[in-house]
C-alpha positions in Angstrom: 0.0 0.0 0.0 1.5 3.5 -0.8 2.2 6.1 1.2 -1.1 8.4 1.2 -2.8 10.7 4.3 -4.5 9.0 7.3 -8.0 9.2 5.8 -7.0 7.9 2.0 -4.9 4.6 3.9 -7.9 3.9 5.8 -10.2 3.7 3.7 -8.0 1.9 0.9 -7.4 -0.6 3.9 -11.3 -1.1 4.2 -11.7 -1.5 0.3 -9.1 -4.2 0.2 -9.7 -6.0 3.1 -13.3 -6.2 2.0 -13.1 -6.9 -2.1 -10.5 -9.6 -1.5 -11.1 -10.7 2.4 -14.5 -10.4 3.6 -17.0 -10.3 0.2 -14.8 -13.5 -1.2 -15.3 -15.3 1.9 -18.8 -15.0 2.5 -20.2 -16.0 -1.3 -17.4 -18.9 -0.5 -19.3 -19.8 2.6 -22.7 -18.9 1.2 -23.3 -17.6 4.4 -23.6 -14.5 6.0 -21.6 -15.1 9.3 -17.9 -16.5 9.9 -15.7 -17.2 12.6 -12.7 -15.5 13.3 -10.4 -18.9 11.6 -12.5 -18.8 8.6 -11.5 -15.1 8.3 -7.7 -15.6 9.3 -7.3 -18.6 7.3 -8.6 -16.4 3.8 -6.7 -13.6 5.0 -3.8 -15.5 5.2 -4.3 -17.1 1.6 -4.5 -13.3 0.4 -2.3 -12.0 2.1 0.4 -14.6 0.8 -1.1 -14.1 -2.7 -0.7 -10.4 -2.4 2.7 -10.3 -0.5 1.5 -8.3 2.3 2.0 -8.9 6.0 -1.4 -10.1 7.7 -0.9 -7.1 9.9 -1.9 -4.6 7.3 -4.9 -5.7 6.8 -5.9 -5.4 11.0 -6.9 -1.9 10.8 -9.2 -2.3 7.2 -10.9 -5.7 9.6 -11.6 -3.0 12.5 -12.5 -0.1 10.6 -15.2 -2.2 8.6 -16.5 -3.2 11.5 -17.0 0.8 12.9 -18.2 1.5 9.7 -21.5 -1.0 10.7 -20.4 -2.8 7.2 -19.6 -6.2 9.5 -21.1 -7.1 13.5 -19.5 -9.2 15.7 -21.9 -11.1 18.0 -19.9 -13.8 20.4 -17.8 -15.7 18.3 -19.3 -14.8 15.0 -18.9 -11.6 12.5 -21.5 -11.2 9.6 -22.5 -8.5 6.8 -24.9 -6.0 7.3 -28.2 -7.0 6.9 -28.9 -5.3 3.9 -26.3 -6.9 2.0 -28.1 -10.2 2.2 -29.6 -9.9 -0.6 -26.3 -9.4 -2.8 -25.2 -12.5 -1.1 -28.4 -14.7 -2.5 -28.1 -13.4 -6.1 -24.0 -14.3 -5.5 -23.4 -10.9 -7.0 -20.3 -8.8 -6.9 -20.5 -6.7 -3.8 -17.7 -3.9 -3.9 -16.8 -1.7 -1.4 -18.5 1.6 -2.4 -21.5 -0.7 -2.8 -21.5 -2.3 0.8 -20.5 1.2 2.2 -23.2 2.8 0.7 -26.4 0.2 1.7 -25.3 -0.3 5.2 -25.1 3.3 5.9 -29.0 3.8 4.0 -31.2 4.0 7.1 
C-alpha cells in the first residue's frame, strides 16, 4: 500500500480487506456469518497471494466493522443486513456498494 494521508490509507485498507477478504469469503461460505479462523485462514491465503503482511490488513478488519459494514456477535462476525440480498443473487459486492447500503437508514 503506498504512502497516502490517514483518511485515503484507511479507507484503501477497508476496500481491500473487503473486495479480496470479507466479500470473497462470505459467497465462499454462502453464508452470512464466519468465525474468526475462517477469516484468518482467507486472510492468510491473500495475504500470501498479495505479498503483504497479515498485519496490514488489522486496521481495514476494524474499521469495517466501525463502519456497521460487519457485526461481531460472540464468536461470530457477519454482513450488514442489507447486503443479504447481494449474497443470495452471488453478485459482486464492492466496497462503495456495501458502504453505501449499510449506511442507507
Amino acid at each position: 500500500m503506498t504512502e497516502k494521508g490517514k483518511y485515503a490509507s484507511a479507507t484503501e485498507s477497508r476496500r481491500f480487506v473487503w473486495e479480496h477478504i470479507v466479500w470473497p469469503l462470505i459467497l465462499e461460505l454462502n453464508d452470512l456469518s464466519y468465525t474468526l479462523k475462517q477469516y484468518q485462514k482467507k486472510r492468510d491465503e491473500v495475504c500470501a497471494k498479495f505479498n503483504i503482511k497479515p498485519s496490514k490488513t488489522t486496521g481495514g478488519f476494524v474499521s469495517l466493522l466501525q463502519k456497521g459494514i460487519i457485526f461481531r456477535e460472540n464468536e461470530l462476525y457477519s454482513i450488514h443486513y442489507r447486503l443479504i440480498a447481494y449474497l443470495r443473487l452471488k453478485a459482486d459486492c464492492d466496497y462503495a456498494t456495501a458502504i453505501r447500503e449499510s449506511s442507507t437508514k
